[in-house]
ZAMIDO-244337 format. One line per field, with one value per residue: z negated, y negated, x negated of N, C-alpha, C in turn; residue in one letter. Coordinates in nm, 4 decimals, padded with zeros to 6 digits, always signed. Layout:
n.Z	c(Z ...)
n.Y	c(Y ...)
n.X	c(X ...)
ca.Z	c(Z ...)
ca.Y	c(Y ...)
ca.X	c(X ...)
c.Z	c(Z ...)
c.Y	c(Y ...)
c.X	c(X ...)
aa	c(A ...)
//
This chain:
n.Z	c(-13.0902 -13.2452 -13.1881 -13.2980 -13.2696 -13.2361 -13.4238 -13.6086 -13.6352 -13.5543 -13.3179 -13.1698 -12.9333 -12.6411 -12.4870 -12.1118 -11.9288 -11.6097 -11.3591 -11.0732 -10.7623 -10.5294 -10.1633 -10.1558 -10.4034 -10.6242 -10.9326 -10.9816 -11.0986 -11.3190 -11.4227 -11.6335 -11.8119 -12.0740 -12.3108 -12.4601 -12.7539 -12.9274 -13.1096 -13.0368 -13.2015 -13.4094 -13.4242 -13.5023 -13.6894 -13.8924 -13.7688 -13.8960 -14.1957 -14.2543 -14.1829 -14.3882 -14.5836 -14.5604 -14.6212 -14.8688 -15.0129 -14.8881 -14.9813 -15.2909 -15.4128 -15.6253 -15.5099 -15.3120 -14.9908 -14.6511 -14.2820 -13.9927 -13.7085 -13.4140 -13.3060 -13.5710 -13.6437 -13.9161 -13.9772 -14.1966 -14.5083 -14.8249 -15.1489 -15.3684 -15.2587 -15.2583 -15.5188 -15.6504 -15.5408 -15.6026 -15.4340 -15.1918 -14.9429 -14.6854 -14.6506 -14.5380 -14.3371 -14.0025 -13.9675 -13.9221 -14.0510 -14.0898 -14.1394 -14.3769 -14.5873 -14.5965 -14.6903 -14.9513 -15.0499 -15.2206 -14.9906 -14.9407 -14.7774 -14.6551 -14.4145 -14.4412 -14.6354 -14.5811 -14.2450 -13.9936 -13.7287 -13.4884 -13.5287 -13.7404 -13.5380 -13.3855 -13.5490 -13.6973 -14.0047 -14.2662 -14.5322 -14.8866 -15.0466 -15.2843 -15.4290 -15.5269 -15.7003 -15.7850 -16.1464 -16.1245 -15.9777 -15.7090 -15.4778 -15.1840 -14.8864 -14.5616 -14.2821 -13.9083 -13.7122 -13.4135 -13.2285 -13.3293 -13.3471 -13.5643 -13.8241 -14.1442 -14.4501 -14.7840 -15.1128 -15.4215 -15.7472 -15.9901 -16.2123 -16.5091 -16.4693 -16.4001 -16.6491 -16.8067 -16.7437 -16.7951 -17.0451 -17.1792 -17.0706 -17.2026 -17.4638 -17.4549 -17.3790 -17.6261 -17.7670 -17.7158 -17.7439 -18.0365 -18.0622 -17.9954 -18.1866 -18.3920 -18.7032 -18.8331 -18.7926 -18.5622 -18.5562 -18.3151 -18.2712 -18.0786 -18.0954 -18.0238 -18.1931 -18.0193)
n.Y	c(+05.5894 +05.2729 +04.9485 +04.6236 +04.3359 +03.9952 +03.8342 +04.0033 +04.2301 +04.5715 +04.8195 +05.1418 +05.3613 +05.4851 +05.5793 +05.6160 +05.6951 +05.6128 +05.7309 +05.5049 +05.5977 +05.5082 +05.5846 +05.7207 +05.8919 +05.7298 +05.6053 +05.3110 +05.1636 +05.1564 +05.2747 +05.1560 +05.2437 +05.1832 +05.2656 +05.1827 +05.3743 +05.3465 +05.4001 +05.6230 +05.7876 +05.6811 +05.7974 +06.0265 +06.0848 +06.0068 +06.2323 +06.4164 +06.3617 +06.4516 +06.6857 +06.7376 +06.6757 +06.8682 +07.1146 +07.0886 +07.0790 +07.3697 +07.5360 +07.5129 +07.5027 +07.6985 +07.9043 +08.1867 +08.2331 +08.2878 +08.3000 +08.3921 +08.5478 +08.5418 +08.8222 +08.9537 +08.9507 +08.8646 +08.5146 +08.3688 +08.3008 +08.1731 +08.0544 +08.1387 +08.3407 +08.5674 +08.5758 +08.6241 +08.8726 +09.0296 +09.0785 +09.0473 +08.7552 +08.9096 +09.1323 +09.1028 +08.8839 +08.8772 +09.1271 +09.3449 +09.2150 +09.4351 +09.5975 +09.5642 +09.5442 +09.7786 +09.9086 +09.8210 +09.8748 +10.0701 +10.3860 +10.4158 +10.3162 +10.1417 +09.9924 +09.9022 +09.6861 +09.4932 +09.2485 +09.3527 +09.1992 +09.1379 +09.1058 +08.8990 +08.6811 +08.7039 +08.5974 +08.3549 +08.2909 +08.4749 +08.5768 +08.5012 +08.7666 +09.0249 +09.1628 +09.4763 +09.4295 +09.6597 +09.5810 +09.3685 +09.1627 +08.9984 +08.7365 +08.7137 +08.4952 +08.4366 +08.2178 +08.1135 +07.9474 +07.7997 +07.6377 +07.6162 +07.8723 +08.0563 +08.2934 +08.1977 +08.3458 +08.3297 +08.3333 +08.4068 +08.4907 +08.5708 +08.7113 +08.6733 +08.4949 +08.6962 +08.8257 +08.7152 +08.6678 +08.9494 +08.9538 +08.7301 +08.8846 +09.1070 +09.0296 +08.8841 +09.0985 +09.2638 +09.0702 +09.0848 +09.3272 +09.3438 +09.1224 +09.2638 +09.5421 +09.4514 +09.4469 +09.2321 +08.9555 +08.6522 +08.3949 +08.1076 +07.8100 +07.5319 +07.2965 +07.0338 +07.0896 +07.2519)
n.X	c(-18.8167 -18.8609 -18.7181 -18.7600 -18.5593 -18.6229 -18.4951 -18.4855 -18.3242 -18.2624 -18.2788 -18.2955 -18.4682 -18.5000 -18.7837 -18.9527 -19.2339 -19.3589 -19.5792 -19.7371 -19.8497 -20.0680 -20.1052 -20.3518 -20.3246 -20.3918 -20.3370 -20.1882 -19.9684 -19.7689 -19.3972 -19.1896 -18.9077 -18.6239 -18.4494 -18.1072 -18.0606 -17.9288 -17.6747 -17.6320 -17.7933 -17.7031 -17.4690 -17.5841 -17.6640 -17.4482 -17.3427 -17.4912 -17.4970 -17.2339 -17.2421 -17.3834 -17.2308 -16.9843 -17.1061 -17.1953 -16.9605 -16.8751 -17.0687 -16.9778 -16.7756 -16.4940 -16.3904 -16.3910 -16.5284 -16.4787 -16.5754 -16.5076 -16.4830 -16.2608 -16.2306 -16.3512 -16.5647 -16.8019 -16.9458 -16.9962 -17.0738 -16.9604 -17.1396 -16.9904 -16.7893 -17.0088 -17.0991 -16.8412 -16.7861 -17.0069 -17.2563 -17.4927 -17.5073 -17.6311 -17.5382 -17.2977 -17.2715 -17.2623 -17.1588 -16.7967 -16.5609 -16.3530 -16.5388 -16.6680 -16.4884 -16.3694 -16.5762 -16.5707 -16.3285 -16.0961 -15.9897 -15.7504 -15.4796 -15.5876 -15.5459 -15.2581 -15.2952 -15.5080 -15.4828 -15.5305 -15.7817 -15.6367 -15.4124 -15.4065 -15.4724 -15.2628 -15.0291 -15.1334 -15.1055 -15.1153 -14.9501 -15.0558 -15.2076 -15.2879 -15.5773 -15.7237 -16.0225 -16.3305 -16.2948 -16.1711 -15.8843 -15.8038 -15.7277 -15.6014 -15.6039 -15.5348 -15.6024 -15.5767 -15.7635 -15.7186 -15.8286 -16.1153 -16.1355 -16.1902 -16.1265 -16.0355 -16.0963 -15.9690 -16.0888 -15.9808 -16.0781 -15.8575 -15.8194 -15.8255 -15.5874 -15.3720 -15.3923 -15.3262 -15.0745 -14.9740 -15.0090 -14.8219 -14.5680 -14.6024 -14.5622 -14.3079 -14.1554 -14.1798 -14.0667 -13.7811 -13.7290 -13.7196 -13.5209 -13.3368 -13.3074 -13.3025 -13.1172 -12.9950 -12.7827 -12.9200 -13.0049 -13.0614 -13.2908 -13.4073 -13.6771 -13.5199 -13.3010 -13.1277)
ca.Z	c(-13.1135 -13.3619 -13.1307 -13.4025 -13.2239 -13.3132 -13.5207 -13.7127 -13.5760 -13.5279 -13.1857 -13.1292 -12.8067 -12.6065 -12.3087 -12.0452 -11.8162 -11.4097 -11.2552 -10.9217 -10.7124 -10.4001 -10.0858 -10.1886 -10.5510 -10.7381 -11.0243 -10.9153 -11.1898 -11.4370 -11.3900 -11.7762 -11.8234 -12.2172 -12.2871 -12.5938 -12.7649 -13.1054 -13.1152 -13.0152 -13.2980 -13.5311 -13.4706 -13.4775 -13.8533 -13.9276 -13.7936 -13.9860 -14.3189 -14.2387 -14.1708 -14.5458 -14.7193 -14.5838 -14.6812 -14.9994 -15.0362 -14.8899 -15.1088 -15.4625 -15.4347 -15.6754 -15.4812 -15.2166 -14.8565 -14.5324 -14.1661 -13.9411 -13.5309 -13.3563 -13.3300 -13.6712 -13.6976 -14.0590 -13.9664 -14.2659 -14.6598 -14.9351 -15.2315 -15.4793 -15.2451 -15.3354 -15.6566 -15.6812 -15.4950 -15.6448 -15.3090 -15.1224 -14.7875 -14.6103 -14.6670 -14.5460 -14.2450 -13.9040 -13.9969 -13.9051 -14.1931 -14.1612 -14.1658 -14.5009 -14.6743 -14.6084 -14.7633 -15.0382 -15.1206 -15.1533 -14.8420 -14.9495 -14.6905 -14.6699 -14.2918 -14.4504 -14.7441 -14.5013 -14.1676 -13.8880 -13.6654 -13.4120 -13.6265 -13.8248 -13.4394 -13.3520 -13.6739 -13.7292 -14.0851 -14.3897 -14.6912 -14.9468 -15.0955 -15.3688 -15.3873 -15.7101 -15.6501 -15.9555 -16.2640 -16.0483 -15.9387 -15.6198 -15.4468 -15.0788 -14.7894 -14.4225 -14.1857 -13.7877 -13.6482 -13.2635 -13.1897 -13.3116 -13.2451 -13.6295 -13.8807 -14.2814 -14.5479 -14.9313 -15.2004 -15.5455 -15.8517 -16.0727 -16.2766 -16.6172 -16.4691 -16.4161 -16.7929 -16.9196 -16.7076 -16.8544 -17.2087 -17.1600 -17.0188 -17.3149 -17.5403 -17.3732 -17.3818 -17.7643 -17.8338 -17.6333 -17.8656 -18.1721 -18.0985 -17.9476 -18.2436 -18.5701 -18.8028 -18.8586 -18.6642 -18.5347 -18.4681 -18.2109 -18.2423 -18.0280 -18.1322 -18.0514 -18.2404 -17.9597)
ca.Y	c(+05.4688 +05.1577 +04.8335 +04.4635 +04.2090 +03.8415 +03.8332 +04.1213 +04.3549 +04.6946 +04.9442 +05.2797 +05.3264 +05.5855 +05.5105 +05.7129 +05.6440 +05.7568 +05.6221 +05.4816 +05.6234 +05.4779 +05.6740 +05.8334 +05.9518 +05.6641 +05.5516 +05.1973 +05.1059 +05.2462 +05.2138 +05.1864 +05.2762 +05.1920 +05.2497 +05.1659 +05.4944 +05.3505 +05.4163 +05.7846 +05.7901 +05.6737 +05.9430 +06.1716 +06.0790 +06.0255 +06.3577 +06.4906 +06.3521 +06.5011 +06.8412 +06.7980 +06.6882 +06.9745 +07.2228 +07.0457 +07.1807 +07.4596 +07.6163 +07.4520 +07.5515 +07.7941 +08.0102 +08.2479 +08.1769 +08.3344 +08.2500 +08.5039 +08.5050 +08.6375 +08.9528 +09.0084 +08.9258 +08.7150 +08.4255 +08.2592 +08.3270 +08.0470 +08.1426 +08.2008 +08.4914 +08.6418 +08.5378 +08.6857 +09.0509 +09.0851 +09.1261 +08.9452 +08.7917 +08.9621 +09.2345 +09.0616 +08.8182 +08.9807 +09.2681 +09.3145 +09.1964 +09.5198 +09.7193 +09.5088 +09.5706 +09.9446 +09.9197 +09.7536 +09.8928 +10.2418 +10.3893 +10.4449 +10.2220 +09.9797 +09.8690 +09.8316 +09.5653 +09.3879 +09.2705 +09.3450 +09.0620 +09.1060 +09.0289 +08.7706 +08.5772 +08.6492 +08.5597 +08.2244 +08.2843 +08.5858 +08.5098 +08.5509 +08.9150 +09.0637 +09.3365 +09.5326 +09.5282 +09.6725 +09.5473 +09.1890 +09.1185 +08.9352 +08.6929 +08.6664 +08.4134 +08.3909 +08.1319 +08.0975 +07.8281 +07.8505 +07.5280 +07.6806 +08.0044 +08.1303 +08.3132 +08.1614 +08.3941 +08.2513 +08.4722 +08.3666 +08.5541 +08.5585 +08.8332 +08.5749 +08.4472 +08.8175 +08.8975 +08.6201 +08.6815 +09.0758 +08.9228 +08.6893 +08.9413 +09.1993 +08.9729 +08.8640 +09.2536 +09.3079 +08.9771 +09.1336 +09.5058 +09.3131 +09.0908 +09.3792 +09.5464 +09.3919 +09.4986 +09.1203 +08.8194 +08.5856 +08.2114 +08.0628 +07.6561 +07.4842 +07.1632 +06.9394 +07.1143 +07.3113)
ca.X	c(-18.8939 -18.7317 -18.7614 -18.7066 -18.5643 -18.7222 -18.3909 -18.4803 -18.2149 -18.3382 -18.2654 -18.3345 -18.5018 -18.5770 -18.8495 -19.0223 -19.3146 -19.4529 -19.7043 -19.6967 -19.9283 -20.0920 -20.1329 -20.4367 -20.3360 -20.4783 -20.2800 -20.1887 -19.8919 -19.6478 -19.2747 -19.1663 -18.7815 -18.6331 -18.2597 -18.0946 -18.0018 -17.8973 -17.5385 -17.6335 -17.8578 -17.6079 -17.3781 -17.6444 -17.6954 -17.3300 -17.3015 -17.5917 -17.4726 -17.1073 -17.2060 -17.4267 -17.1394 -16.9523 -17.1775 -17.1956 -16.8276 -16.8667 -17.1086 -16.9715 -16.6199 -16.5273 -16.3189 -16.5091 -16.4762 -16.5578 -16.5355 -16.5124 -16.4773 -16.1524 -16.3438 -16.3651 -16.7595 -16.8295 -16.9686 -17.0579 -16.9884 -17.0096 -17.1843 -16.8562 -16.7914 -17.1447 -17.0674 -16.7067 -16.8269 -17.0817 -17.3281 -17.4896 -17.4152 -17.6786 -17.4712 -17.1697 -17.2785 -17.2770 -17.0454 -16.6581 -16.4967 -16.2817 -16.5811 -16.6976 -16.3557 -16.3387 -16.7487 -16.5546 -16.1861 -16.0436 -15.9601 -15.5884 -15.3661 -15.6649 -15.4658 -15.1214 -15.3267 -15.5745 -15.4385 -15.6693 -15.7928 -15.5528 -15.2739 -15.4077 -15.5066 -15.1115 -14.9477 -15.1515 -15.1509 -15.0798 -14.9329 -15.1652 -15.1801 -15.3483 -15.6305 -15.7638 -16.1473 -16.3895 -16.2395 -16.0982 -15.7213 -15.8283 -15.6097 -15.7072 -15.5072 -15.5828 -15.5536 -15.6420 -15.8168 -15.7622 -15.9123 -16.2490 -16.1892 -16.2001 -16.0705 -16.0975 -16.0608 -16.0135 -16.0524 -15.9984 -16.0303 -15.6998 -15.7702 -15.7484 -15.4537 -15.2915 -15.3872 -15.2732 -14.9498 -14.9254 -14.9888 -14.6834 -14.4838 -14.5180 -14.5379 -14.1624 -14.0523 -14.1103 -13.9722 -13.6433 -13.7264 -13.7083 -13.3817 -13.1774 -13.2451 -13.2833 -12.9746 -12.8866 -12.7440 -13.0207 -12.9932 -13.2067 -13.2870 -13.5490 -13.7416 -13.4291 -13.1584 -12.9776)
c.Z	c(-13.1608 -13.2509 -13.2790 -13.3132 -13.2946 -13.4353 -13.6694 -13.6989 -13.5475 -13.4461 -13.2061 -12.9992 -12.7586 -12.4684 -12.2657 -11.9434 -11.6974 -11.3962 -11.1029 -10.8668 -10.5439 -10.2317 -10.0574 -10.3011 -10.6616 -10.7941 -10.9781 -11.0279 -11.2452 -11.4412 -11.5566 -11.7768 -12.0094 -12.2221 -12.4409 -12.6638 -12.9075 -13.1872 -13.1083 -13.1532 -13.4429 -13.5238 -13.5446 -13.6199 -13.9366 -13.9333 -13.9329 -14.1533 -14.3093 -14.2811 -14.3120 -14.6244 -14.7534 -14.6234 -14.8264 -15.0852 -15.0080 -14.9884 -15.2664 -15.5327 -15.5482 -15.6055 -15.3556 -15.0782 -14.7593 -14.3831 -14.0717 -13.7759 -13.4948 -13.3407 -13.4639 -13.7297 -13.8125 -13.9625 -14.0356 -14.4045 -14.7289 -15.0472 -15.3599 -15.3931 -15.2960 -15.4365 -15.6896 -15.6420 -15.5762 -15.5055 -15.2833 -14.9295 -14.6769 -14.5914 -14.5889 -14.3958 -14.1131 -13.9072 -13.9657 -13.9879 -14.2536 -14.1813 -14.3508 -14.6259 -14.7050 -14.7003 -14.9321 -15.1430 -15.1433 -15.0658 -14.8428 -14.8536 -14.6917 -14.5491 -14.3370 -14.5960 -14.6874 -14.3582 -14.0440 -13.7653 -13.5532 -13.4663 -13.6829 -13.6615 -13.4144 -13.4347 -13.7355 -13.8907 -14.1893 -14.4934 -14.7685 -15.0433 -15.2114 -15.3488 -15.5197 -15.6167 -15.7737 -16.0627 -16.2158 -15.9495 -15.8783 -15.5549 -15.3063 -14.9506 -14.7021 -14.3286 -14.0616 -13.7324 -13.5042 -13.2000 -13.2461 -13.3290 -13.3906 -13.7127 -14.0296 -14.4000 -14.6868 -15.0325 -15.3512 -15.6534 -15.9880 -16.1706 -16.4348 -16.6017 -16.4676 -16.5590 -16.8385 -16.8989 -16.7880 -16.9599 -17.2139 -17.1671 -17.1226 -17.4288 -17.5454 -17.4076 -17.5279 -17.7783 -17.8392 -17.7289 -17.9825 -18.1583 -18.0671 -18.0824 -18.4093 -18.6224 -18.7697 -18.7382 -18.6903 -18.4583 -18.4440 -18.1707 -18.1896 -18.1218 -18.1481 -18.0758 -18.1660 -17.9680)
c.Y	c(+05.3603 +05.0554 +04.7476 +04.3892 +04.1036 +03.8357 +03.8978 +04.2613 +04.5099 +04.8427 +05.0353 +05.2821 +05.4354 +05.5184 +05.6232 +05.6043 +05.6946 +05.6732 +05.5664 +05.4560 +05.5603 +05.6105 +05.7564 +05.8893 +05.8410 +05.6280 +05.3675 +05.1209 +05.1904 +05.2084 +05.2621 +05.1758 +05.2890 +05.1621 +05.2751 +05.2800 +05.4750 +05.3727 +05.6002 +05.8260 +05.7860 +05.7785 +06.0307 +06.1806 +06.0747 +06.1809 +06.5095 +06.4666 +06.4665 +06.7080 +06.8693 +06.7885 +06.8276 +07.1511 +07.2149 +07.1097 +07.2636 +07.5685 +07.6135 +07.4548 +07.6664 +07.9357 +08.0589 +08.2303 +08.2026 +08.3080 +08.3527 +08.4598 +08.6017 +08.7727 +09.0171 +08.9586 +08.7986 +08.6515 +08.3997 +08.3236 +08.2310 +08.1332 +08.2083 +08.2764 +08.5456 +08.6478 +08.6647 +08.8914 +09.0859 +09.1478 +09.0386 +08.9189 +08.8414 +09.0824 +09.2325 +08.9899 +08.9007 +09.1054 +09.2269 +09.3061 +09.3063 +09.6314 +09.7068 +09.5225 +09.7510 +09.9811 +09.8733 +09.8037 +09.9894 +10.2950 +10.3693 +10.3167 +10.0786 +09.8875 +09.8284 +09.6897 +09.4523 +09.4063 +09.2997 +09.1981 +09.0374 +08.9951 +08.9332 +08.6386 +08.5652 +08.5944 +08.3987 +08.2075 +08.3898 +08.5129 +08.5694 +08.6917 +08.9179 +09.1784 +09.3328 +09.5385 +09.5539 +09.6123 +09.4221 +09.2319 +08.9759 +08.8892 +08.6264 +08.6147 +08.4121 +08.2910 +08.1285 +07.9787 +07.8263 +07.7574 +07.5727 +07.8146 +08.0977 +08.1828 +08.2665 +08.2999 +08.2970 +08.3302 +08.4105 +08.4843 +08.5569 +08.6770 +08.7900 +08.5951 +08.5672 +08.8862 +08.8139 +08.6456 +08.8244 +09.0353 +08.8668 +08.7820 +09.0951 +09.1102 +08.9460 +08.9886 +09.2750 +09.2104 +09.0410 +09.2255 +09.4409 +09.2658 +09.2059 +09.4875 +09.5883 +09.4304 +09.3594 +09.0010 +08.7174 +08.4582 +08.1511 +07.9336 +07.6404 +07.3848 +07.0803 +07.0003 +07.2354 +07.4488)
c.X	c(-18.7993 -18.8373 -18.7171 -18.7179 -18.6032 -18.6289 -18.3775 -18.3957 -18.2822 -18.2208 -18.3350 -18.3427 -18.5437 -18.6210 -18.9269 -19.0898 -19.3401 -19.5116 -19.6768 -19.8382 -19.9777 -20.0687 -20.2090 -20.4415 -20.3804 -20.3382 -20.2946 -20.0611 -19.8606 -19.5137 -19.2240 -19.0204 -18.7494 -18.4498 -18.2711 -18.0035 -17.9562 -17.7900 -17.5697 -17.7070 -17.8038 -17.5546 -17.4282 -17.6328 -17.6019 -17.3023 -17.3707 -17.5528 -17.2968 -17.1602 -17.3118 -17.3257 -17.0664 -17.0179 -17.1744 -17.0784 -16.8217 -16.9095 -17.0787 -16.8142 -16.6195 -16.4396 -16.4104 -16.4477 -16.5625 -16.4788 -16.5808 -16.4963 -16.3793 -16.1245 -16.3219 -16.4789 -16.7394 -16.9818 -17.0709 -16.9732 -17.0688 -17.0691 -17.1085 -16.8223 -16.8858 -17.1083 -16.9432 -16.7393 -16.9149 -17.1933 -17.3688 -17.4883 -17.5102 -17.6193 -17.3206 -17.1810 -17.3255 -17.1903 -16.9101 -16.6210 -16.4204 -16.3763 -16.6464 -16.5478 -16.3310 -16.5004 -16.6648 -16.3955 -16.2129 -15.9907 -15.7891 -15.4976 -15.4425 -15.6185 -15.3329 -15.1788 -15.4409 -15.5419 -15.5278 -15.6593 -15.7048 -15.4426 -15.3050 -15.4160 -15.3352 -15.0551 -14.9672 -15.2038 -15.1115 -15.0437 -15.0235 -15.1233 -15.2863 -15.4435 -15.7055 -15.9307 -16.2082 -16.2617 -16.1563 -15.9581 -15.8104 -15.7111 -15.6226 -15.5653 -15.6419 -15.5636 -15.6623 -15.6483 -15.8308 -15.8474 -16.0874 -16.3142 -16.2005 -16.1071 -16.1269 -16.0508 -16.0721 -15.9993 -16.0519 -15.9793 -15.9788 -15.6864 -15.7967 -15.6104 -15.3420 -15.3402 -15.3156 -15.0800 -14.8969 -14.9330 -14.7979 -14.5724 -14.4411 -14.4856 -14.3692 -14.0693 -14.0209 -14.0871 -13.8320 -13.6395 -13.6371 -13.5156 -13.2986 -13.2013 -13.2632 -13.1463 -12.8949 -12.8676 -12.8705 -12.9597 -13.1169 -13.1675 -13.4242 -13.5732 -13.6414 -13.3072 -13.0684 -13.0613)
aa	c(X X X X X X X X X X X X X X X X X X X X X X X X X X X X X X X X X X X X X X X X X X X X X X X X X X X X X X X X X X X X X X X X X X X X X X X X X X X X X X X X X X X X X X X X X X X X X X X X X X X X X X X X X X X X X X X X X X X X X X X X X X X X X X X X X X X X X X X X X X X X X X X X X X X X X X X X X X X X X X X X X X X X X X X X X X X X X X X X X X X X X X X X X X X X X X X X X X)
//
């Protein structure tokens, strides 16, 4: 309930009523109780905008991102995971993340390339590793949250950025073919002369 003081000011109010009964049951008053709950109210809406913004980021990120429980159990997946797997997270939420990875890799040394939840709760955090899934050069970091108890995964997919890196990198080699071995002497000037 919104009280307006004469001022114009405006409280949040919460009130409750009882009756006050005589000695034979009759209704005889009402004891009216009204406390000013408008500070609680604020939060509530502070909090309520907070936990939209962060959703707001959560879902609009472009890298995929899942929250998991000490356990293992997914949590929660943004929608650039969906996106990035190719699945969706009904497929994904409620499940042990290592049973969703083994649904998802090749079995070949899938515990020496994802750490299991033990290890990631002792360790605090993984350096970020790589994993081949379908046709995608995935690039996935962990970190533990003990204060609420979770685990984050972040998964980005880098498999541009690892072509672009193997282009470079032959490109780089037959440069090397050619100078080592052209017949003649080769002089090499940059932009400023040297």
């Amino acid at each position: 309930t919104m009280l307006i003081s004469k001022n114009g000011d405006e409280y949040q109010i919460a009130d409750s009523a009882a009756p006050i009964k005589d000695k034979s049951g009759q209704t005889v008053g009402v004891v009216l109780v009204f406390s000013d709950v408008t500070e609680k109210y604020r939060a509530a809406e502070r909090l309520k905008e907070s936990e939209a913004n962060f959703a707001d980021i959560f879902q609009t990120v472009p890298e995929g991102i899942a929250y998991a429980a000490f356990d293992g159990q997914v949590i929660s997946v943004n929608n650039s995971l969906e996106r990035i797997l190719g699945i969706p997270r009904e497929q994904i939420v409620g499940k042990n993340f290592m049973d969703v990875v083994k649904d998802l890799l090749p079995a070949n040394n899938i515990e020496d390339v994802i750490p299991s939840p033990a290890r990631l709760v002792q360790e605090n955090e993984i350096q970020p590793f790589e994993v081949e899934y379908k046709d995608k050069v995935l690039e996935v970091s962990v970190t533990v949250n003990k204060v609420s108890g979770r685990l984050t995964g972040v998964i980005r997919d880098i498999t541009e950025r690892r072509r672009a890196e193997d282009a470079l990198w032959q490109s780089s080699q037959m440069l090397q073919l050619v100078m080592d071995n052209i017949p003649a002497a080769v002089f090499w000037k940059d932009r400023n002369g040297v």
